[in-house]
C-alpha positions in Angstrom: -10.1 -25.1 16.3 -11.9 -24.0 13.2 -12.3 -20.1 12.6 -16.2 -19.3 13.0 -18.3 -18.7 9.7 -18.6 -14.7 11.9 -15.0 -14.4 11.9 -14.3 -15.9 7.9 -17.1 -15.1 5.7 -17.5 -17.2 2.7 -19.7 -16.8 -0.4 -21.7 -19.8 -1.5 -19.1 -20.8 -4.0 -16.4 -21.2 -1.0 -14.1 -17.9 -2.0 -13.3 -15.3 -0.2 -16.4 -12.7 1.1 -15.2 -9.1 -0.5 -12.6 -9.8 -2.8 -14.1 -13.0 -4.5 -11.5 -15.1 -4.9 -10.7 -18.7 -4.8 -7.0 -19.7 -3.6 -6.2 -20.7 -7.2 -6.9 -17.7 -8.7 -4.5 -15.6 -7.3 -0.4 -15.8 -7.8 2.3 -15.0 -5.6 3.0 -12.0 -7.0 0.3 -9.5 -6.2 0.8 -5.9 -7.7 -1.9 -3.4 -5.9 -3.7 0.1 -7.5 -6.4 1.9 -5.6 -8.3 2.1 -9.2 -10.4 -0.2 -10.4 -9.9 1.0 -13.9 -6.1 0.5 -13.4 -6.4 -2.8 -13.6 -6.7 -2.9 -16.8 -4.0 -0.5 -17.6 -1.0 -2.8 -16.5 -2.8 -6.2 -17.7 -3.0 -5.0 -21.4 0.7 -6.0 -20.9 0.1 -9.3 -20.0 1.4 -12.0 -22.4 -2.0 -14.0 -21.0 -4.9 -13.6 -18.7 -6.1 -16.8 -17.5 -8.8 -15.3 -14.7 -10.8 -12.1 -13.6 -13.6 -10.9 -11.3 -15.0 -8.1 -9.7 -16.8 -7.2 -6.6 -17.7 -3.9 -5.4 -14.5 -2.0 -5.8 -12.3 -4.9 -5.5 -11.2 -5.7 -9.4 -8.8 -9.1 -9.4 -6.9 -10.1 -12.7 -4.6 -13.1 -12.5 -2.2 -13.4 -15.7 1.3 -13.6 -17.6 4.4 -11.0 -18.7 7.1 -12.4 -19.5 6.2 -15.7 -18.5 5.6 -14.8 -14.6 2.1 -15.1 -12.9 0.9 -12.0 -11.8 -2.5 -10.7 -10.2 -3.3 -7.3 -10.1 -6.2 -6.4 -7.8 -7.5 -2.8 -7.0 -7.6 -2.2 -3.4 -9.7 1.0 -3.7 -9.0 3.8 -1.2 -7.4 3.8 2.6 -6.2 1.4 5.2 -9.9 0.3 6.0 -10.1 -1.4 2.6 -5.9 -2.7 2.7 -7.1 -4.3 6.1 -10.3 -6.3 4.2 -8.3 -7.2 1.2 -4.4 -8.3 2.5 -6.4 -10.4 5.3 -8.2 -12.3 3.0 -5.3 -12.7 0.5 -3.6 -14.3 3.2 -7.0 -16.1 4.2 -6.5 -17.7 0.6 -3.0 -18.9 1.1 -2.3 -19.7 4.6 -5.7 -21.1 5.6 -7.7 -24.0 4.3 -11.0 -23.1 3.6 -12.6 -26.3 4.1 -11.3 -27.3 7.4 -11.3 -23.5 8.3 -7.6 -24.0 10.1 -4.5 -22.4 9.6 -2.0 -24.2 7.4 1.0 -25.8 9.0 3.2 -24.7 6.0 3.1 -20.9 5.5 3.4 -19.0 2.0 4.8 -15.8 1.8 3.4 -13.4 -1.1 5.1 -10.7 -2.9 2.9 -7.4 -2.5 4.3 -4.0 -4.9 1.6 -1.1 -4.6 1.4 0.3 -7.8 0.1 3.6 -7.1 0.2 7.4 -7.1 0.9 10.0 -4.6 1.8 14.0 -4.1 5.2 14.9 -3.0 5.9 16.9 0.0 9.5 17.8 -0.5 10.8 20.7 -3.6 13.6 18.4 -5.0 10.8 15.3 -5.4 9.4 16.6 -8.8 6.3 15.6 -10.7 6.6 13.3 -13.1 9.2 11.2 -11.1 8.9 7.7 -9.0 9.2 7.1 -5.3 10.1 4.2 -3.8 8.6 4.2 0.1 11.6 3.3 2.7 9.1 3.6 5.4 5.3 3.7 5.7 4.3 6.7 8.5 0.9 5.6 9.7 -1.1 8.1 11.0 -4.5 6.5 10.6 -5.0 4.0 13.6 -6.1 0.9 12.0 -3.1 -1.1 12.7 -3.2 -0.3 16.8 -6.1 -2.7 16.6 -3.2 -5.7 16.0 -0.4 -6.5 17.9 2.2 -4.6 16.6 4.9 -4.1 18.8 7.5 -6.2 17.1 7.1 -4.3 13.4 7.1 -0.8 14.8 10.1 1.8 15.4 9.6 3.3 18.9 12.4 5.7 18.5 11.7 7.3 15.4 7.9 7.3 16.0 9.3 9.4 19.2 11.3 11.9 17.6 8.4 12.3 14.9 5.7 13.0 17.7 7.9 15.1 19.9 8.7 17.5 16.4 5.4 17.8 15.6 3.9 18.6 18.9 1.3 15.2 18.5 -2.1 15.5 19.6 -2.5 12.8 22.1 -6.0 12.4 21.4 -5.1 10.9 18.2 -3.9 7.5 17.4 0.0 7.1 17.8 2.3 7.7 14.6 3.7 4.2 14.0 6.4 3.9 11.5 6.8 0.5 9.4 9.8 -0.4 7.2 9.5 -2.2 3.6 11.2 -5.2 2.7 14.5 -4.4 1.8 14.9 -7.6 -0.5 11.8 -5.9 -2.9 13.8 -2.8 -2.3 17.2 -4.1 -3.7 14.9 -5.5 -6.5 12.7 -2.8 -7.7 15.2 0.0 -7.2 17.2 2.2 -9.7 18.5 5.6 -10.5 15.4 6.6 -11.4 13.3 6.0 -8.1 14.1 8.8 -5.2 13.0 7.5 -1.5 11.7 8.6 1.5 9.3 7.6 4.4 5.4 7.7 2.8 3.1 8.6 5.2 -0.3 7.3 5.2 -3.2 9.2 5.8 -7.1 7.8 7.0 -9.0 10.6 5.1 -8.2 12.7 2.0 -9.7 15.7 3.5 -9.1 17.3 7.1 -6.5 14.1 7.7 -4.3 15.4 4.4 -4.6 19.0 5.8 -7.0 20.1 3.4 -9.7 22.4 3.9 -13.4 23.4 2.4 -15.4 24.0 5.4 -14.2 22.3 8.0 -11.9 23.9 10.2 -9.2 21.0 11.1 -7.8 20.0 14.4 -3.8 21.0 13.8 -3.3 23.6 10.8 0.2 23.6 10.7 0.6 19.5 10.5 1.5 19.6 6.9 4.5 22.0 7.1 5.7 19.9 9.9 5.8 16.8 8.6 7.4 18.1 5.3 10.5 19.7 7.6 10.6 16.4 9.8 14.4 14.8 9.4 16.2 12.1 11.4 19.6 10.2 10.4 18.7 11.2 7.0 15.0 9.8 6.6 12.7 12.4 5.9 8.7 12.0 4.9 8.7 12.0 0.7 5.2 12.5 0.2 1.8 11.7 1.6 -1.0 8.9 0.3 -3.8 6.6 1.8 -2.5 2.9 1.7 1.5 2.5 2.1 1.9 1.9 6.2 -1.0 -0.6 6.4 0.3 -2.5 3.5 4.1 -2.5 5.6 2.1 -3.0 8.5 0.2 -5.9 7.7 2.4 -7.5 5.4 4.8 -7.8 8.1 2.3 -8.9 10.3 1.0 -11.7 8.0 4.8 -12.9 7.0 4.3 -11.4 3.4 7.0 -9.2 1.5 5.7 -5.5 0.6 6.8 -2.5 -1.3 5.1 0.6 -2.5 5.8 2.8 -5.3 4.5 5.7 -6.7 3.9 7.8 -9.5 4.2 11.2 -8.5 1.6 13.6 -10.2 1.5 16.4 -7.8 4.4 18.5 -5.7 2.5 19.9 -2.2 5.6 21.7 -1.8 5.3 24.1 -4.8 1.9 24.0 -5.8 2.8 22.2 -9.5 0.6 19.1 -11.1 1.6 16.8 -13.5 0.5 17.8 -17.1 0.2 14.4 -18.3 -0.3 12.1 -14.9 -1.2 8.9 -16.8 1.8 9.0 -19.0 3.9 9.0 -16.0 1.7 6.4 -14.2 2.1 4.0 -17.4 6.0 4.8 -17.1 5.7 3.4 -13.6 3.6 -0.1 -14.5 6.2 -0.4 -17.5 9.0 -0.3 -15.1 7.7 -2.5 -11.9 6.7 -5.0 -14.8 10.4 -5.5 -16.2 11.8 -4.9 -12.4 9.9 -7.9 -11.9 11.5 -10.2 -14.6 14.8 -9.2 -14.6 
């Protein structure tokens, strides 16, 4: 039965609503930033660009390095805008657009988040790269899927029992990557550690201007949480509903980050988008080795 024009929005040129893109524009090989101006930043390595476009915040360009297609597409900020812009890269692959159906044959993209974060432990330094074992969702959006075959019931357990969970918030669920993108894009140089994923920057990061927030001591618990040697590495806006959904969909996902900030001890980066370019330089040749 054919998914109603409600449920997949098309613009009158028959791509995608938000992210404006046609299944032939994109390749299997996605990388993600939150920053539109990012975009730009790891494509000025590209060998070729055959195709870009922009709408609202959502900045797509589809090229070459080293002979492999790669898009790049900023995803702007929090799980809200992963949720529009992973269901509608699947829309472009694994439905047809004219018929409106699902495909019979599946495709299975390659999603690497490209991005930057704040560290939450003392020996996770500025300046340094950390690959996400785990995404720690403490948002909500992905209780509004089925999700009980992606989740980790035990671990979620341990991690609501330490920190004394409010049960009026959504339940922690805790998503692994894809350990074949793991194997691939890992190296000395990349520590690891469970990323958890905030829904606000504000009050849901622990941060606060005026508002007084709901648990003030959230922050130091999460950064002292430890079980069978995972512990939470730092703290960003996108990581679990990437896992999450990628998982969901059938898709492979990783995130990495640029860390420009240490919570733990108060330091910033000096030069952040020296470090940030270190990162694009080295998930570009990860990817054609």
């Amino acid at each position: 039965m054919p998914i109603k024009e409600s449920e997949l929005i098309l613009n009158p040129d028959g791509s995608v609503y938000h992210l404006n893109l046609k299944p032939e524009h994109i390749a299997n090989t996605i990388l993600f930033v939150g920053d539109q101006n990012r975009v730009e930043k790891i494509t000025q390595y590209f060998d070729t660009i055959e195709f870009s476009t922009q709408k609202r915040e959502f900045k797509t360009q589809t090229g070459t390095y080293k002979g492999k297609r790669i898009s790049v597409i900023s995803t702007g900020i929090g799980p809200d805008n992963i949720d529009i812009v992973i269901n509608e890269l699947d829309a472009l692959v694994n439905i047809d657009l004219e018929t409106r159906t699902p495909k019979e044959k599946l495709t299975s993209l390659e999603i690497i988040r490209v991005g930057t974060s704040g560290s939450l432990q003392n020996d996770i330094p500025v300046d340094s790269f950390v690959l996400s074992t785990h995404g720690l969702d403490l948002n909500g959006m992905l209780h509004f899927y089925q999700i009980d075959k992606i989740t980790n019931p035990s671990l979620e357990n341990e991690f609501i029992e330490f920190t004394n969970w409010n049960s009026q918030k959504a339940r922690p669920l805790i998503i692994e990557n894809d350990k074949g993108l793991e194997e691939k894009m890992e190296s000395e140089h990349t520590y690891k550690g469970i990323t958890a994923t905030a829904g606000g920057f504000y009050g849901p990061q622990g941060r606060v201007l005026r508002l007084p927030i709901e648990d003030p001591k959230l922050n130091q618990k999460i950064d002292s949480f430890s079980s069978n040697g995972h512990r939470i590495s730092n703290l960003e806006m996108e990581t679990s509903a990437i896992y999450g959904l990628s998982k969901l969909l059938g898709h492979r996902a990783l995130s990495l980050n640029a860390i420009i900030a240490n919570r733990a001890n108060g330091t910033f980066s000096k030069d952040p988008s020296s470090i940030v370019d270190q990162l694009i330089k080295y998930t570009l040749e990860k990817l054609v080795e």
